[in-house]
C-alpha positions as CSV (number, residue, x, y, z in Angstrom):
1,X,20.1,-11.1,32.0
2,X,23.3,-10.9,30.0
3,X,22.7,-14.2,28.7
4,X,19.1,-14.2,27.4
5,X,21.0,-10.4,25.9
6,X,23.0,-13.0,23.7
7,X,21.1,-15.7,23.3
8,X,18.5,-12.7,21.5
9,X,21.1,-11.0,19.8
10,X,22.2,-14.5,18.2
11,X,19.1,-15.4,17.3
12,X,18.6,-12.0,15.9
13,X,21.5,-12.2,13.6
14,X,21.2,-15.7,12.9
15,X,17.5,-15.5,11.8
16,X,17.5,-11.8,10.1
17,X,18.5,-12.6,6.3
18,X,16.1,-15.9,6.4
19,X,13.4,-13.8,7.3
20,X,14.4,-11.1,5.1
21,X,14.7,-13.8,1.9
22,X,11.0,-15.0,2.8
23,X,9.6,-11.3,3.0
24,X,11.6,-10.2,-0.4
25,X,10.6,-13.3,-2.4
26,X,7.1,-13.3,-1.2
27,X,6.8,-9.4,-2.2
28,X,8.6,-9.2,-5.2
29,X,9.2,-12.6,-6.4
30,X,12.9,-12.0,-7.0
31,X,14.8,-15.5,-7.1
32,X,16.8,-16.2,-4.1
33,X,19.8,-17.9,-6.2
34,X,21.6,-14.4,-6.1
35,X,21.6,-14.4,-2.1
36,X,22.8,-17.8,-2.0
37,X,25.6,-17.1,-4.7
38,X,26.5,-14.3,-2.8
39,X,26.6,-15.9,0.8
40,X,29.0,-18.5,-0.7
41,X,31.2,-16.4,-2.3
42,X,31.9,-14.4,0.5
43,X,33.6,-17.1,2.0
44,X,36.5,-16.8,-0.1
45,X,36.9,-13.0,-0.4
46,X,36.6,-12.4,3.7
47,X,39.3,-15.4,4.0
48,X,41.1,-13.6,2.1
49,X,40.7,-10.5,3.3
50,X,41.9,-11.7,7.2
51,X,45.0,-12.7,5.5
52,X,45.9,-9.4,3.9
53,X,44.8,-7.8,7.4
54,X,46.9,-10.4,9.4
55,X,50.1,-8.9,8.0
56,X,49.0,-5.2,9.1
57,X,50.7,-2.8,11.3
58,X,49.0,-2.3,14.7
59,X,51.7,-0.1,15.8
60,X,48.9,2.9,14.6
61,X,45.6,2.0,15.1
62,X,44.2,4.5,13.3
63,X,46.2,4.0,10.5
64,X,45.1,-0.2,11.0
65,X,41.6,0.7,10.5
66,X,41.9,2.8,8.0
67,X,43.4,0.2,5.4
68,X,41.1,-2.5,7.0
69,X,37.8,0.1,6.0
70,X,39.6,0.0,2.4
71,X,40.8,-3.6,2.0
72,X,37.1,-4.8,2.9
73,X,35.7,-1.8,0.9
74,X,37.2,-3.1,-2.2
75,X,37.2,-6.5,-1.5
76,X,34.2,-6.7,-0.7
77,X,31.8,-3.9,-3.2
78,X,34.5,-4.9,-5.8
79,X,33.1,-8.2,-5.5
80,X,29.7,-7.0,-6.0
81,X,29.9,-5.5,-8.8
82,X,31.9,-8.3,-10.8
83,X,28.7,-10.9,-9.4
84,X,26.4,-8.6,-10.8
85,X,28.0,-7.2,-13.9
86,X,29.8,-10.3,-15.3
87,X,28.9,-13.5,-13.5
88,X,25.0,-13.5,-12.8
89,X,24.0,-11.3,-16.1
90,X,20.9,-13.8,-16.3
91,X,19.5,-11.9,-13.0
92,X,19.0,-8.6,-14.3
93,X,16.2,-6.9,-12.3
94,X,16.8,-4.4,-9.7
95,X,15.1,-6.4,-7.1
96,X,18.0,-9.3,-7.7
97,X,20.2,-7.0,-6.5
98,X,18.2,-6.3,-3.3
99,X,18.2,-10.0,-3.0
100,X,22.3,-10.2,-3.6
101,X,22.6,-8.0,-0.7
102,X,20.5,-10.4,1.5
103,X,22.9,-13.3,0.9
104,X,25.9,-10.9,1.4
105,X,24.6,-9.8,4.5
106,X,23.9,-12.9,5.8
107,X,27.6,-14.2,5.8
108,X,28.3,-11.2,7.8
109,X,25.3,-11.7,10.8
110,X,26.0,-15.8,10.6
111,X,29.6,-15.0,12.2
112,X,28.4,-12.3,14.6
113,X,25.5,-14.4,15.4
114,X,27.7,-17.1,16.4
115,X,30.1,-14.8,18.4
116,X,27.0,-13.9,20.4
117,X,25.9,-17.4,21.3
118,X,29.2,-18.2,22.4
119,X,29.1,-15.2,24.8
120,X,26.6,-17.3,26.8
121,X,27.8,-18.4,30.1
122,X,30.8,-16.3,29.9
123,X,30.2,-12.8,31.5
124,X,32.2,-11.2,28.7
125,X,29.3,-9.3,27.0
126,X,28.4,-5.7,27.2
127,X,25.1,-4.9,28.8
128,X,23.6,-3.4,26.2
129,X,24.6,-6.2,23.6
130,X,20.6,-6.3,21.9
131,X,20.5,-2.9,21.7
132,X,23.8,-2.5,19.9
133,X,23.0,-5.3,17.5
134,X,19.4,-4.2,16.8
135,X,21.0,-1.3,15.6
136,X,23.6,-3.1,13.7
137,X,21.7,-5.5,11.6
138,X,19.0,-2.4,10.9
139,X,22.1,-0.1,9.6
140,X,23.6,-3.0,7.7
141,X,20.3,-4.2,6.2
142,X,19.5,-0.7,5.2
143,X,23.2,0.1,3.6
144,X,24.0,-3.1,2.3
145,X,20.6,-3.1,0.0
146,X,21.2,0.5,-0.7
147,X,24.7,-0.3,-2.0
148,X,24.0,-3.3,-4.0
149,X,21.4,-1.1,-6.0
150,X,23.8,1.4,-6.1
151,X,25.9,-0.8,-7.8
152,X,23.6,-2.1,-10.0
153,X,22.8,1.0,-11.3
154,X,26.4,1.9,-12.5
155,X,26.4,-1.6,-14.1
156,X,23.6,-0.5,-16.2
157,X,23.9,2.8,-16.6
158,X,27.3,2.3,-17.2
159,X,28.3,5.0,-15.0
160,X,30.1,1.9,-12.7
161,X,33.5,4.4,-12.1
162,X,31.4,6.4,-10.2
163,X,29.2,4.1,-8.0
164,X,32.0,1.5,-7.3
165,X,34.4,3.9,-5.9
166,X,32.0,5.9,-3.6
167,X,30.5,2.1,-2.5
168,X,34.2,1.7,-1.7
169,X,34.8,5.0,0.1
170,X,31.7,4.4,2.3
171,X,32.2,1.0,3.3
172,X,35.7,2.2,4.5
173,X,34.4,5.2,6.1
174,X,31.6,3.2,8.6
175,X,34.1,0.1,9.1
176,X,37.2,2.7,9.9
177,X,35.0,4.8,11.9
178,X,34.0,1.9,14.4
179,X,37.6,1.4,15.7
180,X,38.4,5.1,15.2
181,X,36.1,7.1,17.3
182,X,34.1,7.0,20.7
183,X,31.3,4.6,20.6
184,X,28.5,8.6,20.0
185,X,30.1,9.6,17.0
186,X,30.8,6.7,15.4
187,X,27.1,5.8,15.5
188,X,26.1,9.0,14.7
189,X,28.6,8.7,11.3
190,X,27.0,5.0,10.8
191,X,23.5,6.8,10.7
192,X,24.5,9.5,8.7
193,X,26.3,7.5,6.3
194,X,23.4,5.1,6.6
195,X,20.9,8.0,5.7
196,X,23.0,9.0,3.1
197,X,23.0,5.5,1.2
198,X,19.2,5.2,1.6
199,X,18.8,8.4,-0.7
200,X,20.8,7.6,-3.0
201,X,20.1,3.8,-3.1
202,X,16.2,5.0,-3.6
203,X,17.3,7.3,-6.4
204,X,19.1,4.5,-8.4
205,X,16.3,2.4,-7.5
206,X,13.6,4.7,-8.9
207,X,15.6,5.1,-12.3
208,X,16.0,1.6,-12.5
209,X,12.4,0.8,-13.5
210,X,12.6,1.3,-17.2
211,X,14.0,-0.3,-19.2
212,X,15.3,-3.1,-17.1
213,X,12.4,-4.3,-15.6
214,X,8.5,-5.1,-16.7
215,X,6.1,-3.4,-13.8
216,X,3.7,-5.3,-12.6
C-alpha cells in the first residue's frame, strides 16, 4: 500500500503543472513561454541557494530554518519579480504571471515527484504520504499563483517595495514553519498563510484588469 502511496504521490507532482499549463492556456490563452522561462531559470537560483544553505549552522535548528525560509524567500520571489519586471516585459498580462507561477512550481513538484518514486520499494515512506502531498501541491499551487500576481501588481503599480518584501516574508514564514513546529500547527500556519495570499492575490488580480489587459 505504501508503494502505490508513492507511486500516486509522484505521479501527482510529476503530472500537476502539465495539467495545470493545459487548463490555463485552454482558458485564458496566456502563452506558456513564461512557465517554461521560469522552470529553467530556477535551476540556477535553487543551485545556488543549496550552496549558501550548505555552509549553514545546524547547531540551532530553529535558527537553520529561519535563514533557509529567508535565503529561498529572496532568492526565490526576488527572482520573480526581476523575470517579470525586467526580463519578460513583452508578457504583460496578468494571466502571464499565473502562467510564470506554473513553471516555477513545476521545478519544485519535478524534484519531490522524483523523491517519491524513489521511495518505492524502500519502506521509508510515511503512511500518509498522498494525503500530505495532496495537500502540498494544492497549498503551493494556490500561493505560488497568488504571489506571482502579487508581484506583478507591484511591478505595475509600482508599489514593488511593498509586494516584494511581504512575498519574501511569507515565503520564509511557511518554509521556516515546516521544520519549526509539530506537523498541526505548521499546517494550520500553511493554510492560514495560504488563505491569506489568496485574498490578497485576488485583490491585485481584480485591480489588474484595466489598463493592462483588453477583456474579452
Amino acid at each position: 500500500m505504501k508503494d502505490l502511496s508513492c507511486l500516486l504521490a509522484g505521479l501527482l507532482n510529476l503530472c500537476t503543472p502539465t495539467i495545470l499549463l493545459i487548463f490555463w492556456y485552454k482558458k485564458t490563452g496566456a502563452k506558456p513561454f513564461t512557465a517554461i522561462a521560469a522552470f529553467l531559470v530556477c535551476f540556477p537560483i535553487f543551485i545556488a541557494g543549496n550552496a549558501i544553505r550548505s555552509g549553514f549552522d545546524h547547531s540551532s535548528p530553529i535558527l537553520f530554518y529561519i535563514q533557509q525560509g529567508l535565503l529561498f524567500g529572496i532568492l526565490e520571489e526576488s527572482t520573480k519579480y526581476l523575470m517579470m519586471g525586467y526580463f519578460l516585459t513583452s508578457y504583460d498580462n496578468r494571466k502571464d504571471a499565473v502562467t510564470y507561477s506554473i513553471g516555477h512550481g513545476a521545478y519544485e513538484e519535478l524534484g519531490i515527484g522524483i523523491t517519491c518514486l524513489g521511495l518505492i520499494g524502500t519502506g521509508n515512506a510515511a503512511p500518509d504520504i498522498l494525503l500530505f502531498q495532496l495537500f502540498s501541491v494544492s497549498t503551493e499551487v494556490i500561493s505560488d499563483a497568488a504571489v506571482a500576481v502579487i508581484i506583478f501588481y507591484g511591478i505595475h503599480k509600482q508599489k514593488s517595495f511593498v509586494t516584494l518584501s511581504a512575498a519574501i516574508l511569507t515565503h520564509a514564514v511557511s518554509n521556516a514553519c515546516v521544520g519549526i513546529f509539530i506537523e498541526p500547527v505548521a499546517i494550520l500556519l500553511r493554510i492560514l498563510i495560504a488563505v491569506g495570499l489568496c485574498y490578497a492575490g485576488y485583490r491585485c488580480w481584480e485591480s489588474l484588469k484595466s489598463p493592462f489587459e483588453e477583456e474579452c
